[in-house]
C-alpha positions in Angstrom: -23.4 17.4 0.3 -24.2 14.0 -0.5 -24.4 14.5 -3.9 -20.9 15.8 -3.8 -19.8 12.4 -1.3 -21.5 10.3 -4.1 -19.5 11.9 -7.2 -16.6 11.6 -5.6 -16.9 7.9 -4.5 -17.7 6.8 -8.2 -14.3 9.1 -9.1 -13.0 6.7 -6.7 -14.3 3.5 -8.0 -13.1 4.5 -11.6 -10.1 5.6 -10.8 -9.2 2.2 -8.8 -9.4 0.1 -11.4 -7.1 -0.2 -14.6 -6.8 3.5 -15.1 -4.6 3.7 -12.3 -3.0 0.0 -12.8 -1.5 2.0 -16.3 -0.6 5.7 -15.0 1.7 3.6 -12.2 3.3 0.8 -14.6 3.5 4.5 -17.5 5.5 6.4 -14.6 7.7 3.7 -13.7 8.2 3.0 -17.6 8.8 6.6 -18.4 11.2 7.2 -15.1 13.5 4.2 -16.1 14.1 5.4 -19.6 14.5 8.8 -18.7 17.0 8.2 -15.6 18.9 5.7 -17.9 17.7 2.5 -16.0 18.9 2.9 -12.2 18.0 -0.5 -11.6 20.8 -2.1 -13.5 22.9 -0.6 -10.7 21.6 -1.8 -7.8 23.7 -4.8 -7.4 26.4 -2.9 -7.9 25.7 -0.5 -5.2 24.7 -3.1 -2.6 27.9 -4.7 -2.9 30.5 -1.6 -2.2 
């Protein structure tokens, strides 16, 4: 079992780092061009 707790902490450590800085800033990337850019409505929205 602690071989398994160790594996799984340097996952962790890895995976904390840039990796994950660029899967979150690639999903919000490739969710704004594929929903056509929501956020240019949100002005418009907050004021109706």
């Amino acid at each position: 079992m602690p071989a398994l707790e160790k594996l799984l902490d340097q996952v962790s450590g890895f995976i904390r780092g840039y990796p994950l800085l660029i899967l979150l800033f690639g999903t919000h990337l490739y969710l704004a061009v594929r929903l056509r850019f929501p956020q240019r409505y949100l002005w418009e929205a907050r004021d109706e």
